[in-house]
N, C-alpha and C positions, 0 to 999 in steps of 0.2 A: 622483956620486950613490950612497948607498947602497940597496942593492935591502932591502928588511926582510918578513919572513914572515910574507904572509898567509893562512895556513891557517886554515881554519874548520869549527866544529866541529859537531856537532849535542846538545842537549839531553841523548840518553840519554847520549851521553860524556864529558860535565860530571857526569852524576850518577855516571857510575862510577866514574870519578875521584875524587870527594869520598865515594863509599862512602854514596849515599843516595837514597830514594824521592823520587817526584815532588814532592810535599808540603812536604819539607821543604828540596830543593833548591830551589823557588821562595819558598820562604821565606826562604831566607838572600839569594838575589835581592833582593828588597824589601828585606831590614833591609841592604842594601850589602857583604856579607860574600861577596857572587860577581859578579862585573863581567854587569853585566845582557845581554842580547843583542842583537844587530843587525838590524834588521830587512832581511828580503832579497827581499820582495813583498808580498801582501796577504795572502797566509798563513805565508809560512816567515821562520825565523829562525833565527838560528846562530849560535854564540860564538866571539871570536880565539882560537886557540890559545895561543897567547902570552899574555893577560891572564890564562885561565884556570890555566893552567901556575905563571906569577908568585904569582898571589894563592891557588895551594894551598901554594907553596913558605912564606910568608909566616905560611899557618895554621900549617903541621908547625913552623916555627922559633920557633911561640911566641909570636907578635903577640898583643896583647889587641885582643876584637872592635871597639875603636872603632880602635885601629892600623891595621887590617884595611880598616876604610870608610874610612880617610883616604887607603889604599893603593890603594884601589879606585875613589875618586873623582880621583886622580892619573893611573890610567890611562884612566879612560873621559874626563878632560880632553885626555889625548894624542892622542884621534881625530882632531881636527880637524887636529890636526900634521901628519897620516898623508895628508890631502885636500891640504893644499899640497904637501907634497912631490913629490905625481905630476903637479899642475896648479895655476895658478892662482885657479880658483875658491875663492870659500869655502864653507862648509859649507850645507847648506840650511833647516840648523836657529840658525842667525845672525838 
């Protein structure tokens, strides 16, 4: 079994990372250009490290913005991967 890292992040560290106000970092949310967030109660949310990490590497090398949402709808399809691998259920949004 491989162990894979789920570190998670919070908001303001997605935006430092990208070098951007609230605004526009949920902006690029929406248009798909930052793997959206996960929800983790009725109020918090937080981002993988790992997707976020990916899809800055993906800007800086130069992707065009729809490269980017094709890139980014690639990993948020991997989620459900992420739920088998540790159990057999499947996801709850099935």
């Amino acid at each position: 079994m491989t162990i894979i890292n789920l570190k998670l992040i919070r908001k303001d560290e997605v935006q430092k990372r990208y070098s951007c106000g609230k605004t526009l970092c949920q902006n690029k949310i929406n248009e798909g250009l930052i793997p959206p967030p996960l929800k983790l109660g009725s109020r918090g949310v937080a981002f993988y490290e790992q997707e976020v990490n990916a899809t800055l590497a993906v800007t800086i090398a130069g992707y065009s913005d729809e490269q980017i949402k094709v890139f980014v709808r690639g990993l948020v399809s991997k989620r459900k991967d992420l739920l088998k691998q540790y159990t057999h259920l499947e996801a709850a949004n099935d």
